[in-house]
Every structure is written in structure tokens, then in C-alpha cells.
Phi, psi and omega in degrees: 000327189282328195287331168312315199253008134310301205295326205294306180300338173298333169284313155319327192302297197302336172292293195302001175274290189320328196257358169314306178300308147283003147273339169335279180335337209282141152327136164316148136299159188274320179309338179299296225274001171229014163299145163050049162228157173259136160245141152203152141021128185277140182277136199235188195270022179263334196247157194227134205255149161255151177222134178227163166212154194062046218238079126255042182239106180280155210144143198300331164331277178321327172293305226275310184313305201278353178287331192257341183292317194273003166272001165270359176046057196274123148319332179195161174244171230187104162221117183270056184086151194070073187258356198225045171300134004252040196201352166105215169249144202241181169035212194291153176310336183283321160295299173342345191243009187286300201289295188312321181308309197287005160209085142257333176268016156303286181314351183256324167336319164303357192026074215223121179289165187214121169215150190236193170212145160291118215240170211273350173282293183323320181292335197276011164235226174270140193267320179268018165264350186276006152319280226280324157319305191311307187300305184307334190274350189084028172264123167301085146216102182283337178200166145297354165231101179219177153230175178202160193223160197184067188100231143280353206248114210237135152262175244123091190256119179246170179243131220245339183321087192305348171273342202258329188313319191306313185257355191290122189246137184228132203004093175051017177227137183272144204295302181325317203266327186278344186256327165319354192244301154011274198302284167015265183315312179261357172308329194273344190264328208246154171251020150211118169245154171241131171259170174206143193186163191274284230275127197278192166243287182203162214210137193257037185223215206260344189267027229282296195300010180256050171264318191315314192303301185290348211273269250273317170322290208288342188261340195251348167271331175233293227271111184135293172325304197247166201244291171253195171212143174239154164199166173249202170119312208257144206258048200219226167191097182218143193266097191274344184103215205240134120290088210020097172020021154280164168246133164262143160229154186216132179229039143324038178220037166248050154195355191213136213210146155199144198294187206258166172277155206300156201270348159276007178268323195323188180244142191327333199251008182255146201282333221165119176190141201237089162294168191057065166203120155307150172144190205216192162221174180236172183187115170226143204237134175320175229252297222278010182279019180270342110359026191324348191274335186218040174263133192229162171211164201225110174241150205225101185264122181260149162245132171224154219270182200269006170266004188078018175246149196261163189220123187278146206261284248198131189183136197181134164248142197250149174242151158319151175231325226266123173290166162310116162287156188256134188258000000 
């Protein structure tokens, strides 16, 4: 008898190893892993991404952003949500295309590729329509959810609404499930991955108190996963730092702008961070990212002035820290 009840927890362990491991193994669905994705052209040390967030304001701020915008010779663009203030798209299908032109042709003005993610002032009207805009307009946003893989250089645009994020389903497939087999998938292909969502994880600015809604998203989805994370929401520009070994960056000023909390509030890990000011950032990787040991990326935070000329604030190269994650 004594030895049976030795023996018995030792047969627990080991059925429960087998059965982690094999489930670990079990294949993606397929429908996850090829949902929502863009292929396109690898990103090489010739291109240079730009990120702006909160640009939906007509305003000289903005004229002024995109004035400066058009002296970087940016390969792609990068919008991390709220293009559309305050209520998203609203009424009959004729306004809706109404509302979207006027500020979309900012973003097309760069003759540029543009790709977005949605933001929660964009969501308070109708969201899906801004699918169906985006394609006539020739804007990449294919979902509320997608990826892309682009070489060695992996992206991942989520819809980020930290109340909504949890459930959100799109022709059957839910964002949560879709994006673990995502990361899944693409951790083993690409040697930087990035993520991008409108909503931040944490901020030395004013939306600073919603971290509570989002943080178990951002702690059970990204943070661990992703190499960066880009986001808008906070109406500023700040290098907030490392997280299990993500780096957040935040771009929320190129139309809409507000200071930061008193600098003893800031949070430990943050680098570098600028309020009451417009601009935007960049972000560029190094020859070798073909290459995980010796692939960098160089991101650049501008500030710009009320004449359109940007000025670089804040600039750090970064290498991957993240091993592949283990499933």
C-alpha cells in the first residue's frame, strides 16, 4: 500500500507531461492561421515606416504634421487609429463616404501605402463600414483584425477596445483565438515581431487610468510575444519602455495633443516622453534581419513645429529580446 501511493502521483505527473506536450503539438486551425492575412513585399534598410495616431481632426496641427511627413520619404504609413472624430461613420452610406474622404486624403496625399488599425472614436459609428471604405479607398484595413509577414519582418494589427477585444468575433472567428495561433505561427518565421492597436498598456498621459481595462489583454496576448507594440489613444508621444520584454512605444499627436502627468507620477520603465506637442515616429531595420542575432531596428520620435518643420526628439535602436515563444 505504501508503495502504491508513492507510485500513483508519480503516474500523474507523467500522464499529465504527455498530455501538455501533446497537446502543445496539436496543429493550428486552419482557418485561424490564414485569416486576416496580407502578403506582401519584405521590408528591407531602404524603407522607412512612419506611425502617426489620432490624425481624424481637421486642423492646422495636422496640415502642419503631414507637411513634414511629406519630407521623410516614408515607404509606408502606419495609423494607429481615430481617424475619424467623434462618432466614427455615421448615417446613409453617402455620408459615410463623405465623412471618410475628408480625412483620408491626408493619409493618401503621401502616395503611400496606408494601413490601419481601428480606434474607439472610429468604432462609436459604424466599423464595418470602414472595411468596405478602406478597399474602394485603397487603404490596407482588410479587418478589424489582421497580419502580415514581409520578409523577415512580421506585423499584427488587432482591434484593441479593451472592453470589446475579449469577445470580438468576426465571421466566426474570434480576435482572442485568432490572434494566439497568429503569434503562434508567426514567432518561428519572423525575427521581429510587431504589434499595433489604438489602446495603450501604460502612459505617462492622461488615458494613464484605463490600463486596469486592458492590462490582462495586453499581459495574456502580447507582452512576452511581441518584440514591439505601437499604439495611439494617449494624445502625446512617449518611448514608455520594456515590459517582459516588450518595448511599447506610443504616437498620438498628429492632430490632437495633451500634457503628461507630473514626472513623479511617471512609470519606472519609461524613457522618454513628450506632451502638448504634435508629431509623429519612424521606425527603421537595419540590412541583417534576415539574420535574428543581428537584426535592429532604429524608431525616431519627431516633434513638429507650427511651420511643418519636425524636429528629432528622441531616437534608440533596439535588437529582438524575445526567444520564439513556447506553446
Amino acid at each position: 500500500m505504501r508503495n502504491l501511493l508513492i507510485i500513483l502521483p508519480l503516474i500523474c505527473i507523467i500522464c499529465a507531461v504527455i498530455y501538455f506536450s501533446t497537446a502543445s503539438a496539436k496543429p493550428l486551425r486552419e482557418d485561424l492561421e490564414k485569416s486576416f492575412y496580407i502578403a506582401g513585399k519584405a521590408i528591407s534598410e531602404r524603407d522607412k515606416i512612419c506611425v502617426i495616431g489620432d490624425s481624424g481632426v481637421n486642423n492646422a496641427a495636422r496640415e502642419n504634421v503631414f507637411k513634414a511627413l511629406e519630407k521623410e520619404n516614408c515607404s509606408e504609413l502606419r495609423v494607429l487609429g481615430d481617424i475619424i472624430y467623434d462618432d466614427g461613420l455615421v448615417g446613409d452610406i453617402e455620408n459615410k463616404n463623405k465623412q471618410f474622404q475628408e480625412h483620408v486624403v491626408y493619409l493618401k496625399k503621401l502616395n503611400i501605402p496606408v494601413y490601419m488599425v481601428l480606434g474607439n472614436h472610429d468604432d462609436y459609428g459604424d466599423e464595418d463600414s470602414m472595411i468596405e471604405l478602406s478597399a474602394k479607398n485603397g487603404i490596407n484595413y482588410p479587418n478589424h483584425f489582421y497580419s502580415e509577414k514581409r520578409g523577415n519582418i512580421c506585423l499584427v494589427s488587432i482591434f484593441s477596445d479593451t472592453s470589446g477585444a475579449k469577445d470580438l468575433v468576426i465571421n466566426g472567428i474570434n480576435q482572442r483565438e485568432w490572434l494566439a495561433a497568429q503569434t503562434h505561427n508567426l514567432r518561428g518565421k519572423c525575427n521581429f515581431m510587431i504589434g499595433l492597436g489604438h489602446h495603450i498598456y501604460k502612459s505617462n498621459g492622461t488615458h494613464r487610468k484605463e490600463e486596469p481595462q486592458g492590462a490582462e489583454f495586453y499581459e495574456e496576448q502580447i507582452i512576452g510575444k511581441y518584440d514591439l507594440y505601437l499604439s495611439g489613444h494617449d494624445h502625446h508621444l512617449e518611448d514608455v519602455g520594456y515590459y517582459g520584454g516588450t518595448k511599447f512605444l506610443i504616437s498620438g499627436a498628429a492632430a490632437k495633443t495633451r500634457d503628461l502627468l507630473d514626472a513623479e507620477q511617471w512609470h519606472e520603465s519609461s524613457k522618454w516622453a513628450a506632451g502638448g506637442v504634435y508629431g509623429y515616429m519612424t521606425l527603421q531595420f537595419n540590412g541583417d534581419c534576415a539574420e535574428k542575432k543581428n537584426c535592429a531596428a532604429e524608431y525616431k520620435f519627431y516633434v513638429v513645429s507650427e511651420l511643418g518643420e519636425a524636429s528629432m526628439m528622441h531616437s534608440e535602436i533596439i535588437a529582438p529580446t524575445l526567444a520564439p515563444a513556447q506553446f
